[in-house]
C-alpha positions, -999 to +999 in steps of 0.1 A: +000+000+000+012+040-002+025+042+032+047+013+020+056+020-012+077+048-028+048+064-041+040+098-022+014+107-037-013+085-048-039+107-069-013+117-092+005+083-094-030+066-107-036+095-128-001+091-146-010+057-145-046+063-161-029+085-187+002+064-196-024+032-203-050+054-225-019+071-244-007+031-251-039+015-253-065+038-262-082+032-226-074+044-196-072+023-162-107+039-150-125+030-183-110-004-188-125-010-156-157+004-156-159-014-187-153-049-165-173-041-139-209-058-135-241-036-131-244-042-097-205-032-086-200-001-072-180+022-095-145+026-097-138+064-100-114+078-079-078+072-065-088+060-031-111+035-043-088+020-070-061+016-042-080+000-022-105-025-045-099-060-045-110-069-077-083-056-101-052-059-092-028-026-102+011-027-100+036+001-114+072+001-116+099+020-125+121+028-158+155+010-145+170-014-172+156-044-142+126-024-129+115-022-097+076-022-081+068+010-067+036+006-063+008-020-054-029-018-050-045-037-022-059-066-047-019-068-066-009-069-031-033-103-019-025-116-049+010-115-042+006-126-007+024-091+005+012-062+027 
């Protein structure tokens, strides 16, 4: 999560994130999802709520030549039996 990450600010993070994946993909993170999501799940619209869902797991890393994870949403994070 955040506090353990190197990630100090979460809203932009997801929205580079967001941006980066609709620039590549023609979708950002937000659609994709929404797009995913059955009519009875709760939206997926902001930062805080993407952190935190456990349905779709998001990870980030860095641009090193061997990159390193800098981020992990809660659902990346079971699945990868960390905290």
């Amino acid at each position: 999560n955040v506090e353990g990450g190197c990630i100090k600010n979460l809203v932009n993070h997801i929205r580079l994130l967001d941006q980066s994946l609709a620039k590549s993909r023609g979708r950002g993170m937000f659609q994709w999802i929404q797009k995913q999501q059955d009519d009875d799940d709760q939206l997926v619209l902001t930062a805080q709520q993407l952190d935190a869902n456990k349905r779709f797991g998001i990870l980030s890393h860095g641009t090193q030549s061997d990159p390193i994870f800098n981020y992990g949403n809660i659902a990346s994070l079971e699945l990868f039996e960390q905290t």
